[in-house]
MARBA-3410 file (N, C-alpha, C, O; in Angstrom, 1 decimal):
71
11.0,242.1,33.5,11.6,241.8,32.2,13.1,241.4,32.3,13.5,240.4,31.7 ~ 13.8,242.2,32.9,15.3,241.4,33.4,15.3,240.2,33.7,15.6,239.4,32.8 ~ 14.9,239.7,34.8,14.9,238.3,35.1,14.4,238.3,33.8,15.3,238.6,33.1 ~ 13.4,238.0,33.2,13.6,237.4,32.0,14.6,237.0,31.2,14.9,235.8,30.9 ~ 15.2,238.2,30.8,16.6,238.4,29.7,17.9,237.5,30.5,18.9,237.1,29.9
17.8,237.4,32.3,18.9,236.9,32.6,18.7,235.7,32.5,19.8,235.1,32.2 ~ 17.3,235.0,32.6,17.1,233.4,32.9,17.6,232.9,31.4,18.3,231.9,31.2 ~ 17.1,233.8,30.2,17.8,233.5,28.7,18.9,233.4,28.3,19.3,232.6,27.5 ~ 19.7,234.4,29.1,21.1,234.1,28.8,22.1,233.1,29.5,23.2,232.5,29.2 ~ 21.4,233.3,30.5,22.0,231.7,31.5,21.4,230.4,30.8,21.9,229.3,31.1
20.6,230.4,29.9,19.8,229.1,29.1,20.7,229.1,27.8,20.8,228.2,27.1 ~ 21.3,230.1,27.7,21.7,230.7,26.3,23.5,229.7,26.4,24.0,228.9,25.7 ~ 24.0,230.3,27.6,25.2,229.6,27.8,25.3,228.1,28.6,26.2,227.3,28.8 ~ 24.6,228.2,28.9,24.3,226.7,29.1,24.6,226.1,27.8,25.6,225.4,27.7 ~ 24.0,226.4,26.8,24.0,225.5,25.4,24.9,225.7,25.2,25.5,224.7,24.9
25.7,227.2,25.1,27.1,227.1,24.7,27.9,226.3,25.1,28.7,225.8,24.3 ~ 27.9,225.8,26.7,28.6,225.6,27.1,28.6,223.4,26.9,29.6,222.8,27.0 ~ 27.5,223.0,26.6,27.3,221.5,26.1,27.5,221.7,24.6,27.4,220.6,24.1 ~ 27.7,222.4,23.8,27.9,222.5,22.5,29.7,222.3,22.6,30.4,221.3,22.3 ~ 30.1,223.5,23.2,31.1,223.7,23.0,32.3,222.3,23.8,33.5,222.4,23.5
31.6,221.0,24.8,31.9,219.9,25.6,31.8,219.2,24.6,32.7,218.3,24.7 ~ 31.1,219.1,23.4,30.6,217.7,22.6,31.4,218.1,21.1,31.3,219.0,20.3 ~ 32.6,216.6,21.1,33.5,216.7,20.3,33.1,216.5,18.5,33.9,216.5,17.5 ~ 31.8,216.2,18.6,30.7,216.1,17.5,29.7,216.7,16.8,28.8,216.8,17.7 ~ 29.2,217.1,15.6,27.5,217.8,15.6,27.0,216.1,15.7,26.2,215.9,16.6
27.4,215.2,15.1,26.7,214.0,15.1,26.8,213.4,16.3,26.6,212.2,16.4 ~ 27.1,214.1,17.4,27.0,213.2,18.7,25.5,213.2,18.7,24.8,214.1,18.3 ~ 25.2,212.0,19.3,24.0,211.8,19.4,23.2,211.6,21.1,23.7,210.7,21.8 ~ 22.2,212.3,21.5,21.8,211.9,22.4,19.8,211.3,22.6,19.7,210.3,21.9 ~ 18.9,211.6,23.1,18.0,210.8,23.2,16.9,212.0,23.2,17.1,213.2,23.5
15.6,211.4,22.8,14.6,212.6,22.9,13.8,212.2,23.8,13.2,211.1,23.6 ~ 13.7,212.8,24.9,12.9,212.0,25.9,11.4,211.9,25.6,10.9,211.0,26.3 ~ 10.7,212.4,25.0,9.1,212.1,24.5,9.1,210.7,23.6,8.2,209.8,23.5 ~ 10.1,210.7,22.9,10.0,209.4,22.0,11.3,208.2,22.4,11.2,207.2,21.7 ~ 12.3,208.3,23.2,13.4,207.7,22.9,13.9,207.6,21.9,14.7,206.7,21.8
13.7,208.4,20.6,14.4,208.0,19.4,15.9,209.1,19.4,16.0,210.3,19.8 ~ 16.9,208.4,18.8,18.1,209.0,19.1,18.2,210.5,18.2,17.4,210.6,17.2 ~ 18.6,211.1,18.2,18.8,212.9,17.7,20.3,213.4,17.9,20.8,213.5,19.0 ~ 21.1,213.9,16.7,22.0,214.6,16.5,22.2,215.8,17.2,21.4,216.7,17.2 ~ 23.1,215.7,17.8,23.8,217.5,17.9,23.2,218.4,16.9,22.3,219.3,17.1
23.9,218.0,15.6,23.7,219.0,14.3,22.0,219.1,14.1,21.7,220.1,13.6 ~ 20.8,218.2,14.5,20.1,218.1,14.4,19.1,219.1,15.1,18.3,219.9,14.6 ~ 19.3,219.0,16.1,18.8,219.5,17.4,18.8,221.7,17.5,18.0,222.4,18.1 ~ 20.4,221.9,16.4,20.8,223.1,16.2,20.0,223.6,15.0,19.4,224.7,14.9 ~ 20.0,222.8,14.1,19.3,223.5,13.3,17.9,223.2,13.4,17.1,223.6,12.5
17.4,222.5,14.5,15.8,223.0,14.8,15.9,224.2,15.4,15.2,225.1,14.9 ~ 16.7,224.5,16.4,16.8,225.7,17.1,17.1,226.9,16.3,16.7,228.1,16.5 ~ 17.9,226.6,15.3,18.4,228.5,14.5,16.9,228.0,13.3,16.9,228.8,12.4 ~ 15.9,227.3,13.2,14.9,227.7,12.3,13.6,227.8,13.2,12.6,228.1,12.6 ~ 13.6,227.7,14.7,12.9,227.8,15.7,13.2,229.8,15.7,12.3,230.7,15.5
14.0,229.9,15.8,14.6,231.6,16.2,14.3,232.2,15.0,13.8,233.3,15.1 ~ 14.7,231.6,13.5,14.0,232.1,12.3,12.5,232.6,12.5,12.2,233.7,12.4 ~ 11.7,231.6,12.7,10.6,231.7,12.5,10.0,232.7,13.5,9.2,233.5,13.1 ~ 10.2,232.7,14.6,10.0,233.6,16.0,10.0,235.2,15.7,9.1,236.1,15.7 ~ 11.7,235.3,15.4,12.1,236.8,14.6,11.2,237.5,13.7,10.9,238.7,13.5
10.8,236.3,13.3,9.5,236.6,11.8,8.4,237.4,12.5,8.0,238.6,12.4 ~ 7.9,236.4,13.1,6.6,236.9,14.1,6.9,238.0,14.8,5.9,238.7,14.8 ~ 7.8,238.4,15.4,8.7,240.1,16.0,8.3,240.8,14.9,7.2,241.3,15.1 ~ 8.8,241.1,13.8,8.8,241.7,12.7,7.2,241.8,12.6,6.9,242.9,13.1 ~ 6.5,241.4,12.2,4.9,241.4,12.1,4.1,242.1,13.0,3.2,242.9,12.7
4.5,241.8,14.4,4.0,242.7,15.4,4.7,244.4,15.4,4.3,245.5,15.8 ~ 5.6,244.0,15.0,6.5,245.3,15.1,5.8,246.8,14.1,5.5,248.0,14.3 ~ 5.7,245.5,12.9,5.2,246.6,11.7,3.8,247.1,12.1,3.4,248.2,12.0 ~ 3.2,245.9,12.5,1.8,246.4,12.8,1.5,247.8,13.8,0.6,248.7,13.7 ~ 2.7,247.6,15.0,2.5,248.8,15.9,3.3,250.2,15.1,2.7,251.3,15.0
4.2,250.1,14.7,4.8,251.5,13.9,4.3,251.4,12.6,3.6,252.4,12.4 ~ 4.4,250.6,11.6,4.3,250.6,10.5,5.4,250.9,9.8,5.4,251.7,8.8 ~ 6.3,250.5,10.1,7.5,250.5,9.1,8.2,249.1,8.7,8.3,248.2,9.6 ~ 8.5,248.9,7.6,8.8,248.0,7.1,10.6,248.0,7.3,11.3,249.0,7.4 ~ 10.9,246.6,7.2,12.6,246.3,7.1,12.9,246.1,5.6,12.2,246.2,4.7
14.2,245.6,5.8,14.9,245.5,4.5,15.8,244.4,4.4,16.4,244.2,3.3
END
């Protein structure tokens, strides 16, 4: 499970660290399955509603094993 959490956070700053290179959210680079061009700002906010949605799914499993609800 470590290696896990470490390979994430080395994935994790990686992004920081090409976010934090690119003087743009509208810089644009390439999607490689389609060649159609894609935003910075684009690409981020698939990723923080990718992590929304995920979190969600945590939460569901979670209640199911304790049964406690959040707030």
């Amino acid at each position: 499970m470590s290696e896990a959490f470490t390979l994430w956070r080395n994935e994790c700053q990686t992004s920081r660290d090409i976010v934090a290179a690119t003087p743009s959210l509208e810089q644009t680079g390439t999607v490689l399955s389609t060649g159609q061009p894609v935003s910075l700002r684009r690409v981020m906010v698939h990723l923080i509603a990718e992590y929304a949605r995920r979190n969600g799914h945590a939460d569901l499993l979670r209640e199911a094993i304790d049964g406690a609800t959040g707030q």
